[in-house]
CHARMM-style PDB file with segment names, atoms N, HN, CA, C and O in Angstrom:
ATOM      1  N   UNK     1     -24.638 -30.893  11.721  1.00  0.00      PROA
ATOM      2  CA  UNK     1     -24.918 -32.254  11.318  1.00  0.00      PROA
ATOM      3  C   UNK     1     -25.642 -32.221   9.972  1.00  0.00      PROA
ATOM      4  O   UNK     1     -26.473 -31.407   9.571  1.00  0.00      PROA
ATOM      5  N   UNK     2     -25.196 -33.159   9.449  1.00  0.00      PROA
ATOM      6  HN  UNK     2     -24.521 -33.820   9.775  1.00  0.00      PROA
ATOM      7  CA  UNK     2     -25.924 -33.187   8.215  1.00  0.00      PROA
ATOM      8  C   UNK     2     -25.736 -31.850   7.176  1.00  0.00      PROA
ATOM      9  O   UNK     2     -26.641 -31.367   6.496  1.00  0.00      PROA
ATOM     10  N   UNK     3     -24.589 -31.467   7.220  1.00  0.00      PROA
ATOM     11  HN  UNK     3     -23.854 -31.859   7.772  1.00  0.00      PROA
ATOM     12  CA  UNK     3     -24.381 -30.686   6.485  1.00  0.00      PROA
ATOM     13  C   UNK     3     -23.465 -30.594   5.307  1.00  0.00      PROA
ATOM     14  O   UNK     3     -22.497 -29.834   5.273  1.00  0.00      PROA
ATOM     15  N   UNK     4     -23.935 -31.677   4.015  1.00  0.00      PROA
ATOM     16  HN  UNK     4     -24.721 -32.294   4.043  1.00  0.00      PROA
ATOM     17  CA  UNK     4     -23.799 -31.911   3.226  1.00  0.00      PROA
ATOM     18  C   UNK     4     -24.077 -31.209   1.888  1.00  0.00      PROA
ATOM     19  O   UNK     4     -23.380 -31.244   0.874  1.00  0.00      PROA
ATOM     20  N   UNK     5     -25.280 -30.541   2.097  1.00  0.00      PROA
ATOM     21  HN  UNK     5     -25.846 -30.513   2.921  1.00  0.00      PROA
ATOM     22  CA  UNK     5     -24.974 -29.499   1.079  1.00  0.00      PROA
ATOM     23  C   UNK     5     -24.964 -27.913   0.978  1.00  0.00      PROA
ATOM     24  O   UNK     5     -25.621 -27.183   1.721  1.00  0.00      PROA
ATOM     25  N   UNK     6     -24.233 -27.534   0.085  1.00  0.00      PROA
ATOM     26  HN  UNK     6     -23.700 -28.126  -0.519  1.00  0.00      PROA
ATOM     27  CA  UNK     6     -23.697 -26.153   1.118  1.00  0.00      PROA
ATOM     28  C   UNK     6     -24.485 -24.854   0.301  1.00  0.00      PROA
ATOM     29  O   UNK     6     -24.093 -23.688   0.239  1.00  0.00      PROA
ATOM     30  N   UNK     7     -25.725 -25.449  -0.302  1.00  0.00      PROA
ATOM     31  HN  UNK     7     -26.044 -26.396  -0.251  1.00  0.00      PROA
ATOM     32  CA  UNK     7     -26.559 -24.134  -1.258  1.00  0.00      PROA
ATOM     33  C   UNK     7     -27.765 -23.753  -0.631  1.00  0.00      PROA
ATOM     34  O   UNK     7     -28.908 -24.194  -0.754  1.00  0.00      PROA
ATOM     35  N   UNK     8     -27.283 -22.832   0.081  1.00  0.00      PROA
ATOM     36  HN  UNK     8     -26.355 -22.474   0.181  1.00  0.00      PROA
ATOM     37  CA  UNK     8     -28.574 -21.989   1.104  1.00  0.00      PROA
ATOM     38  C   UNK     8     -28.922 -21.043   0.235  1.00  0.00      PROA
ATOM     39  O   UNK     8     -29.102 -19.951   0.773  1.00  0.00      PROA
ATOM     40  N   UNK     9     -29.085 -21.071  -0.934  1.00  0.00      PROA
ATOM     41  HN  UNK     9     -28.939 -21.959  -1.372  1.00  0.00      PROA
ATOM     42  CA  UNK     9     -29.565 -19.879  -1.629  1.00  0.00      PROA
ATOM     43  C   UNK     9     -31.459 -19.660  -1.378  1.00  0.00      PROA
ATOM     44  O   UNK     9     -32.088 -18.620  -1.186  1.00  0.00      PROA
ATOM     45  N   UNK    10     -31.968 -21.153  -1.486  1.00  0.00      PROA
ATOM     46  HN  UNK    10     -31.457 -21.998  -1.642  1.00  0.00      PROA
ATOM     47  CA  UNK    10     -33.382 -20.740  -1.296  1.00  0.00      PROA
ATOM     48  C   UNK    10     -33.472 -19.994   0.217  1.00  0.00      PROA
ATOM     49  O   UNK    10     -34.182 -18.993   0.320  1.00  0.00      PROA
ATOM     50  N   UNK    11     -32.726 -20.513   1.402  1.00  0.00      PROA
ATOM     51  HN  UNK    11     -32.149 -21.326   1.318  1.00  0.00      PROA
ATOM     52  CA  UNK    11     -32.685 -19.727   2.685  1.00  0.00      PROA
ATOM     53  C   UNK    11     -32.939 -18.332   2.633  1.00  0.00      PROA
ATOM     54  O   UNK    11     -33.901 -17.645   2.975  1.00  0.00      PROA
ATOM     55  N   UNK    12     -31.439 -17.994   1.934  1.00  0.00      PROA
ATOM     56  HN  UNK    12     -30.658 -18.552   1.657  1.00  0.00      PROA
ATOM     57  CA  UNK    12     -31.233 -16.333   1.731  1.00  0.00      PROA
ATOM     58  C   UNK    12     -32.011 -15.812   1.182  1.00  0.00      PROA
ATOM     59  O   UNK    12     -32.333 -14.670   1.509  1.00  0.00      PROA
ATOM     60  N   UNK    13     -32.711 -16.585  -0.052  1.00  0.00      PROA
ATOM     61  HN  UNK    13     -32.450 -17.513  -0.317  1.00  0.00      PROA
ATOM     62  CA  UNK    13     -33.628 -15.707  -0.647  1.00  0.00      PROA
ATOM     63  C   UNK    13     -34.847 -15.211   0.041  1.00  0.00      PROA
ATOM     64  O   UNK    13     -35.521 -14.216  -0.227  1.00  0.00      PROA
ATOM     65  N   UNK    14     -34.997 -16.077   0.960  1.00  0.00      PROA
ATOM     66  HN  UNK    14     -34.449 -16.885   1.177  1.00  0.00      PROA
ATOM     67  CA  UNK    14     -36.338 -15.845   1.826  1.00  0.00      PROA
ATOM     68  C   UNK    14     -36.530 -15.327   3.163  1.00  0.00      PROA
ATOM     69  O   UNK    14     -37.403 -15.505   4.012  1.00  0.00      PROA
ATOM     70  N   UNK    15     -34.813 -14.206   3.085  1.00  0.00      PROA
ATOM     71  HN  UNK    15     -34.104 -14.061   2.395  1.00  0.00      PROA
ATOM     72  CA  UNK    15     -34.531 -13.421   3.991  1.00  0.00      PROA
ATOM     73  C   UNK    15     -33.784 -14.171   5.661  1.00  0.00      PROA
ATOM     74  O   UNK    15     -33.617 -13.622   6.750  1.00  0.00      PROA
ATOM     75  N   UNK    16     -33.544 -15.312   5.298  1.00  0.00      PROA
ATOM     76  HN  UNK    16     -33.679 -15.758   4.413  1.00  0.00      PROA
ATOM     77  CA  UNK    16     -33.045 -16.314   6.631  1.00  0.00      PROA
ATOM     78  C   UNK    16     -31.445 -15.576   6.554  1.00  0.00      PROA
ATOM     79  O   UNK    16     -30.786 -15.007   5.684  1.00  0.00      PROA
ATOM     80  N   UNK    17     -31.289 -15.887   7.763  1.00  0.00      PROA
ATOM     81  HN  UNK    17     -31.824 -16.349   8.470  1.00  0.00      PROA
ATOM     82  CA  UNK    17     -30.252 -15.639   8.290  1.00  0.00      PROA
ATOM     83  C   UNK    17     -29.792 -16.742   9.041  1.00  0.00      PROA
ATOM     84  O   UNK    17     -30.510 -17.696   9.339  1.00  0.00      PROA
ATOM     85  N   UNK    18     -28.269 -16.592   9.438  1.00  0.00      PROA
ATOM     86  HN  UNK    18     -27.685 -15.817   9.196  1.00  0.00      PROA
ATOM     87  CA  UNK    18     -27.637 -17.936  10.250  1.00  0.00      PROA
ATOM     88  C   UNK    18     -26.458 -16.834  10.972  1.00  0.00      PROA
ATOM     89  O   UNK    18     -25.639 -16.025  10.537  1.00  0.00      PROA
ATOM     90  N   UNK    19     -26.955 -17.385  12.497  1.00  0.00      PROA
ATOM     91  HN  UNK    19     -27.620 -18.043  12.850  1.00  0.00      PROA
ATOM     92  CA  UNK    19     -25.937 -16.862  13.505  1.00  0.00      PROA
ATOM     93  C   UNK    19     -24.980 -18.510  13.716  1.00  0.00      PROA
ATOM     94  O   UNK    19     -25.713 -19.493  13.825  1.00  0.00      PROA
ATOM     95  N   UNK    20     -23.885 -18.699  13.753  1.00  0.00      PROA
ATOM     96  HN  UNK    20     -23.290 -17.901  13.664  1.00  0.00      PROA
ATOM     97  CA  UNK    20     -23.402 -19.869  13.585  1.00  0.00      PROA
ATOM     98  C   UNK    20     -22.353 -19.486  15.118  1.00  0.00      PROA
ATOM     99  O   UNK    20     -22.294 -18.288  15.394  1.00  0.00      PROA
ATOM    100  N   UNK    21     -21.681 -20.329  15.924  1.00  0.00      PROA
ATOM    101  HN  UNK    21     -21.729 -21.303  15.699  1.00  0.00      PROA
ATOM    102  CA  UNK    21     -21.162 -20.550  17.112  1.00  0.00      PROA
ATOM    103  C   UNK    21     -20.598 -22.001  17.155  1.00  0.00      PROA
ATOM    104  O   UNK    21     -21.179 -23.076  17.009  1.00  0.00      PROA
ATOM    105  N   UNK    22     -19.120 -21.671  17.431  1.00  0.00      PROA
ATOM    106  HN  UNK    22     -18.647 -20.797  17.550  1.00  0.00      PROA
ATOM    107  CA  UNK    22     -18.654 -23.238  17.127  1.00  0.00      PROA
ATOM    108  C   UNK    22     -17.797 -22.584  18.125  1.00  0.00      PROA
ATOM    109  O   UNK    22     -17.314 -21.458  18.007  1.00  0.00      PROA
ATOM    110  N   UNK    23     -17.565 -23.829  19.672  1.00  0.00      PROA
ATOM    111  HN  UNK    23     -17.957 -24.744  19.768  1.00  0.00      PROA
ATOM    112  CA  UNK    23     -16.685 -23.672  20.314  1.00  0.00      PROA
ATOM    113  C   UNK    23     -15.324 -24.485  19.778  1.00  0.00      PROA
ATOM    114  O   UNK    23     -15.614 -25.341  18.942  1.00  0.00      PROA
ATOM    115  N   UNK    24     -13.791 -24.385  20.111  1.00  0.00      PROA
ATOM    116  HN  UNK    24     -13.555 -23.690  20.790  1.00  0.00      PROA
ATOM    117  CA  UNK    24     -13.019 -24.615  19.711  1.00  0.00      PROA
ATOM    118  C   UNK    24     -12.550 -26.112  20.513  1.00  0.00      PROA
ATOM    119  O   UNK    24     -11.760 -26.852  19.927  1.00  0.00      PROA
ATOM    120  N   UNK    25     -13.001 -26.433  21.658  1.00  0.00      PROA
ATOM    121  HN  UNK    25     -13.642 -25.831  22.135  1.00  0.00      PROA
ATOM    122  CA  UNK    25     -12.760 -27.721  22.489  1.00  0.00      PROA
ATOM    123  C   UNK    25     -13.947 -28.303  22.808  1.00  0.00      PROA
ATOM    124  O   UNK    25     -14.188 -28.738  23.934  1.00  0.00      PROA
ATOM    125  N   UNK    26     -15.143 -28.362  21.363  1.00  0.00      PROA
ATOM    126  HN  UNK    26     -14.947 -28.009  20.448  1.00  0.00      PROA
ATOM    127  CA  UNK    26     -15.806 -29.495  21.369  1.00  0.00      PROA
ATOM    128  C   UNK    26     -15.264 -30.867  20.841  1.00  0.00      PROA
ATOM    129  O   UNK    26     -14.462 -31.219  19.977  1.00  0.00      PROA
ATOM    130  N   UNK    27     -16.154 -31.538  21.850  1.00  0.00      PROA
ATOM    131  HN  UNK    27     -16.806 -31.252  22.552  1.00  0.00      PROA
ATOM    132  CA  UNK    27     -15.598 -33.056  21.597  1.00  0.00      PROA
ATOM    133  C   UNK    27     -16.283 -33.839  19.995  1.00  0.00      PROA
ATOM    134  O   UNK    27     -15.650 -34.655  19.325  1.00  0.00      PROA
ATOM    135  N   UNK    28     -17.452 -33.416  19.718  1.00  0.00      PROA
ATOM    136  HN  UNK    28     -17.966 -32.753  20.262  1.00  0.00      PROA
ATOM    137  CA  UNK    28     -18.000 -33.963  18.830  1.00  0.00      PROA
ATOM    138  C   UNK    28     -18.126 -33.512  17.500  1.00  0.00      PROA
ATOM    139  O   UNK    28     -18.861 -34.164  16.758  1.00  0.00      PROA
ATOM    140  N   UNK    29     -17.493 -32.423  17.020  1.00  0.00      PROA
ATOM    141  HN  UNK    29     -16.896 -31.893  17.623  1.00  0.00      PROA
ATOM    142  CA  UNK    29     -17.759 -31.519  16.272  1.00  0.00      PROA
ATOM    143  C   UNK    29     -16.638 -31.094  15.994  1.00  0.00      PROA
ATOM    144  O   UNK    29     -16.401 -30.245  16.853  1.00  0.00      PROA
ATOM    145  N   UNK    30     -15.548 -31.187  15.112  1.00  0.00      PROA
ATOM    146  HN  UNK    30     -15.741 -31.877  14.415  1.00  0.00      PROA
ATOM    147  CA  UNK    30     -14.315 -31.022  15.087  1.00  0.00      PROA
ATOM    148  C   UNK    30     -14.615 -29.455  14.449  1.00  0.00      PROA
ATOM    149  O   UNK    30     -15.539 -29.311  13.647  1.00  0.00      PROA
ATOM    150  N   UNK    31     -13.704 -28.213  14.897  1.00  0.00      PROA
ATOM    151  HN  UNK    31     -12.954 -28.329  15.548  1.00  0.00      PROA
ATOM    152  CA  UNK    31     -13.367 -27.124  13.785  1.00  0.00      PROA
ATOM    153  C   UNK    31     -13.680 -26.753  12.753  1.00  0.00      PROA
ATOM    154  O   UNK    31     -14.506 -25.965  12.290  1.00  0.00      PROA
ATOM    155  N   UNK    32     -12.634 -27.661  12.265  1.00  0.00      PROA
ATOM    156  HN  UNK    32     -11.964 -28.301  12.641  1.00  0.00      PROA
ATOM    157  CA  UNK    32     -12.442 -27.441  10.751  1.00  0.00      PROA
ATOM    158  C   UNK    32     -13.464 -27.999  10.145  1.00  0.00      PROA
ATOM    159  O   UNK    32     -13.279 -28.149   8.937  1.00  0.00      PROA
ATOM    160  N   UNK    33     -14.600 -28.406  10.598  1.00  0.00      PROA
ATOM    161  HN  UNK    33     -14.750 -28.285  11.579  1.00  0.00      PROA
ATOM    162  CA  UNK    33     -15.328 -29.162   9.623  1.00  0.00      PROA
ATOM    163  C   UNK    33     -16.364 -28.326   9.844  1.00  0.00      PROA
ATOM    164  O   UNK    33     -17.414 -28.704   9.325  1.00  0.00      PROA
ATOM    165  N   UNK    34     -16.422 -27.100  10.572  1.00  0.00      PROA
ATOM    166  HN  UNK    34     -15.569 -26.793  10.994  1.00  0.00      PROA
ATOM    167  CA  UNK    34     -17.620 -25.846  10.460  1.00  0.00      PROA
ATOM    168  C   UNK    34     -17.089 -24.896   9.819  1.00  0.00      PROA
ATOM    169  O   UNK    34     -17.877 -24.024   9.453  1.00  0.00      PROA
ATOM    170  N   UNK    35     -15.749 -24.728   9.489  1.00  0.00      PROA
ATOM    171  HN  UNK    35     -15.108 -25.436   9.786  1.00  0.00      PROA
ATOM    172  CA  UNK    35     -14.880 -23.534   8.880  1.00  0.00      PROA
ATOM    173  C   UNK    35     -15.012 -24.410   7.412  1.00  0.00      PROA
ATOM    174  O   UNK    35     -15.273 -23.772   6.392  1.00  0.00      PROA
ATOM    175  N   UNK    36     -14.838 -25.784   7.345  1.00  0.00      PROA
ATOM    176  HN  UNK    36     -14.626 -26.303   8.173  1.00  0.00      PROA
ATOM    177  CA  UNK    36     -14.964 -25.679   5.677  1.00  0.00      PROA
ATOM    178  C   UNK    36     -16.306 -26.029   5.427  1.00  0.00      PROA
ATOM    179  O   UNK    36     -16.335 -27.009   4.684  1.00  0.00      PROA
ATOM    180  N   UNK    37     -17.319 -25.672   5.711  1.00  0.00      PROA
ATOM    181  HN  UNK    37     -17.296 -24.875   6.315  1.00  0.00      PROA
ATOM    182  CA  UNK    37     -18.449 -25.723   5.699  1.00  0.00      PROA
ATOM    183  C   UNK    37     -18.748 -24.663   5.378  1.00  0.00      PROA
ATOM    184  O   UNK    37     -19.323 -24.669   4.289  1.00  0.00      PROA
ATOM    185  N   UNK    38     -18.579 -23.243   6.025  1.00  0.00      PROA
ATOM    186  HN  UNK    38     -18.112 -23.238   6.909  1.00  0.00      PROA
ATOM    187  CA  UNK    38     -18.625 -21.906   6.301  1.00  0.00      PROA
ATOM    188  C   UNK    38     -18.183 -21.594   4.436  1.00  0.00      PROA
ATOM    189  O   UNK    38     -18.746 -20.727   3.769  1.00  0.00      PROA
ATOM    190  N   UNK    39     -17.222 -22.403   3.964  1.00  0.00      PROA
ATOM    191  HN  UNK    39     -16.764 -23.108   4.506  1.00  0.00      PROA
ATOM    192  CA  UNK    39     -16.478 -22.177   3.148  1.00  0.00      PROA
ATOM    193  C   UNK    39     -17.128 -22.585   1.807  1.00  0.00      PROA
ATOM    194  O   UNK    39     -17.207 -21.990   0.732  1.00  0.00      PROA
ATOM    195  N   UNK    40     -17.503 -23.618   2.159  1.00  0.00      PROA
ATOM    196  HN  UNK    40     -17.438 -24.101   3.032  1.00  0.00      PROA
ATOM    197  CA  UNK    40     -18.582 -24.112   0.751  1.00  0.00      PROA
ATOM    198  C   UNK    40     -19.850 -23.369   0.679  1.00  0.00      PROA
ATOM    199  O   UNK    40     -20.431 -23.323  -0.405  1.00  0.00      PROA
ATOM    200  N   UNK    41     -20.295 -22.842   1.608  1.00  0.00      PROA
ATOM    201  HN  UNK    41     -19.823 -22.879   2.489  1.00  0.00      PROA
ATOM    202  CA  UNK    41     -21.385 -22.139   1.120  1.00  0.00      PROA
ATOM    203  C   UNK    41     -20.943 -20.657   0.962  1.00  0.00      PROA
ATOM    204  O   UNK    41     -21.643 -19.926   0.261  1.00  0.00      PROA
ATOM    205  N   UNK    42     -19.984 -20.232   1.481  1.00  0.00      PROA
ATOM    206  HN  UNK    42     -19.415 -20.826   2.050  1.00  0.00      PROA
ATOM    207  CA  UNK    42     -19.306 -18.859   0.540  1.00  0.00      PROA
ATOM    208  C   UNK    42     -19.014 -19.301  -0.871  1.00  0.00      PROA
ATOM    209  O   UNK    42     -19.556 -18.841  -1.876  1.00  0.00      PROA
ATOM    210  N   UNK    43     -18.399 -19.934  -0.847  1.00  0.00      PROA
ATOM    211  HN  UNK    43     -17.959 -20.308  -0.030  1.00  0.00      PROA
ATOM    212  CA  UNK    43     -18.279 -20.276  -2.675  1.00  0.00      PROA
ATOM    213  C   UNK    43     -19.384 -20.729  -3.749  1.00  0.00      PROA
ATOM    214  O   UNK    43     -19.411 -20.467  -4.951  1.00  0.00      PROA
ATOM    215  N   UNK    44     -20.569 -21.713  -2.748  1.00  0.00      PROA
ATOM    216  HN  UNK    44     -20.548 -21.926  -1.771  1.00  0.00      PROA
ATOM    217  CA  UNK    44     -21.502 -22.038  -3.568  1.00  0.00      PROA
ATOM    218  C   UNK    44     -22.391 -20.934  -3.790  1.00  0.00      PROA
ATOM    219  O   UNK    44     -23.246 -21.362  -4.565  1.00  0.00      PROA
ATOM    220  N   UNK    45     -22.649 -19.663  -3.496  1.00  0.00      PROA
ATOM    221  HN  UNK    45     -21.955 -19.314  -2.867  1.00  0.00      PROA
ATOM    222  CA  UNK    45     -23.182 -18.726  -2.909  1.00  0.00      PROA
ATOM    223  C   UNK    45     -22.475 -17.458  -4.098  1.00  0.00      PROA
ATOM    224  O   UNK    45     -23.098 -16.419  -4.312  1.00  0.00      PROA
ATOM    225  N   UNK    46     -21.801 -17.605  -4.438  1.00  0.00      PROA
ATOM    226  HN  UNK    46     -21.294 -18.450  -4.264  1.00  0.00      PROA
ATOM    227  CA  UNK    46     -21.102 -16.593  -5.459  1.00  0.00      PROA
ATOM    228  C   UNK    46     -20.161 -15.533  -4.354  1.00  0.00      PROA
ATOM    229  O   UNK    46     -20.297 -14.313  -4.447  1.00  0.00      PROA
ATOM    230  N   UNK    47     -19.309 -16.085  -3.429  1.00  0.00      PROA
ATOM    231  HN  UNK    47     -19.198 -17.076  -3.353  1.00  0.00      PROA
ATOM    232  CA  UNK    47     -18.728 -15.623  -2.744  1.00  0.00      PROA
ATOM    233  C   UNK    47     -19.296 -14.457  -1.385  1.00  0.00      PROA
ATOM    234  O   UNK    47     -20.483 -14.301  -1.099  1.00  0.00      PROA
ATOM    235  N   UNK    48     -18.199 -13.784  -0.736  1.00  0.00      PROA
ATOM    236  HN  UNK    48     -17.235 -13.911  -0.969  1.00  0.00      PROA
ATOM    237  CA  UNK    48     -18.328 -13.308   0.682  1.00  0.00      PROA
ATOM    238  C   UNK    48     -19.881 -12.106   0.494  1.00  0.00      PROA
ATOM    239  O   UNK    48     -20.836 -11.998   1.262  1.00  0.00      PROA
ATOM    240  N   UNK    49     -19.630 -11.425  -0.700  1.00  0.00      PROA
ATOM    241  HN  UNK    49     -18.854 -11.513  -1.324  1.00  0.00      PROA
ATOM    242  CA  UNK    49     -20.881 -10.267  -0.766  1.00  0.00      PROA
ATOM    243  C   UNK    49     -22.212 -10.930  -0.712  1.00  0.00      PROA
ATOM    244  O   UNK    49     -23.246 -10.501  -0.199  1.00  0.00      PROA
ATOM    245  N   UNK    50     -21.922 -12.466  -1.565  1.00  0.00      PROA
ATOM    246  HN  UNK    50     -21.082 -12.814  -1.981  1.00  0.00      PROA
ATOM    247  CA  UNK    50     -23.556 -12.441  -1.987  1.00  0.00      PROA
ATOM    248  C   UNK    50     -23.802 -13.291  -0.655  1.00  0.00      PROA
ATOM    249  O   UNK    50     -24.978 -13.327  -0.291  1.00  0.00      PROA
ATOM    250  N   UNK    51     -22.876 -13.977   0.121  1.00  0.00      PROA
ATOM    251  HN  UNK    51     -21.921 -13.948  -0.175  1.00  0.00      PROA
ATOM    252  CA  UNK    51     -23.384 -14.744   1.053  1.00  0.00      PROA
ATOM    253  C   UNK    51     -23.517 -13.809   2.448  1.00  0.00      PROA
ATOM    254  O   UNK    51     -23.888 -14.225   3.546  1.00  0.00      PROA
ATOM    255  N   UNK    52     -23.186 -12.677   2.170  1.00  0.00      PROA
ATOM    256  HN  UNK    52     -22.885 -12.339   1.278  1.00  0.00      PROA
ATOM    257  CA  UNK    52     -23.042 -11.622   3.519  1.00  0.00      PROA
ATOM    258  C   UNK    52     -24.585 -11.323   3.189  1.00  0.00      PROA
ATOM    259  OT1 UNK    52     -25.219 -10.524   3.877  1.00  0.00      PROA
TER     260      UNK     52
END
Protein backbone atom coordinates (compact mmCIF):
# COMPACT_ATOMS: atom_id res chain seq x y z
CA UNK A 1 0.00 0.00 0.00
CA UNK A 2 1.07 3.16 -0.62
CA UNK A 3 3.65 2.34 -2.70
CA UNK A 4 4.18 5.12 -4.81
CA UNK A 5 7.56 5.77 -4.69
CA UNK A 6 9.98 3.33 -5.66
CA UNK A 7 13.55 5.05 -4.18
CA UNK A 8 14.59 2.98 -1.20
CA UNK A 9 17.97 4.14 -1.54
CA UNK A 10 18.00 5.96 1.94
CA UNK A 11 16.62 2.26 3.25
CA UNK A 12 19.55 0.42 1.66
CA UNK A 13 21.87 2.75 2.67
CA UNK A 14 21.13 2.17 6.22
CA UNK A 15 21.57 -1.49 5.75
CA UNK A 16 17.48 -2.34 5.58
CA UNK A 17 16.51 -5.06 3.94
CA UNK A 18 12.98 -6.23 2.47
CA UNK A 19 11.78 -9.86 2.56
CA UNK A 20 8.66 -9.26 0.25
CA UNK A 21 5.75 -12.31 -0.08
CA UNK A 22 2.93 -11.83 -2.39
CA UNK A 23 0.46 -14.67 -2.63
CA UNK A 24 -0.89 -15.21 -6.18
CA UNK A 25 -4.93 -15.54 -5.22
CA UNK A 26 -5.09 -12.49 -3.14
CA UNK A 27 -8.19 -10.72 -3.36
CA UNK A 28 -6.93 -7.24 -2.60
CA UNK A 29 -3.66 -6.90 -3.92
CA UNK A 30 -3.47 -7.75 -7.49
CA UNK A 31 0.19 -9.42 -8.78
CA UNK A 32 1.27 -7.45 -11.05
CA UNK A 33 1.12 -4.48 -9.11
CA UNK A 34 3.97 -6.02 -6.56
CA UNK A 35 6.03 -7.33 -9.63
CA UNK A 36 5.94 -3.79 -11.16
CA UNK A 37 6.72 -2.35 -8.09
CA UNK A 38 9.60 -4.87 -7.49
CA UNK A 39 10.48 -3.34 -10.88
CA UNK A 40 10.63 0.33 -10.25
CA UNK A 41 12.73 0.10 -7.53
CA UNK A 42 15.23 -2.20 -9.50
CA UNK A 43 15.48 0.48 -11.98
CA UNK A 44 15.26 3.44 -9.64
CA UNK A 45 18.05 1.78 -7.72
CA UNK A 46 20.62 1.54 -10.67
CA UNK A 47 19.45 -1.93 -11.43
CA UNK A 48 19.50 -5.85 -10.06
CA UNK A 49 23.35 -5.49 -8.38
CA UNK A 50 22.83 -2.28 -6.69
CA UNK A 51 19.33 -3.22 -5.50
CA UNK A 52 20.55 -6.89 -4.50
Amino acid sequence: MASDNPNLSPFRDHGGRVLMWHGFADQLIVPQGTIDYCDAVTQTLGGYAQTR
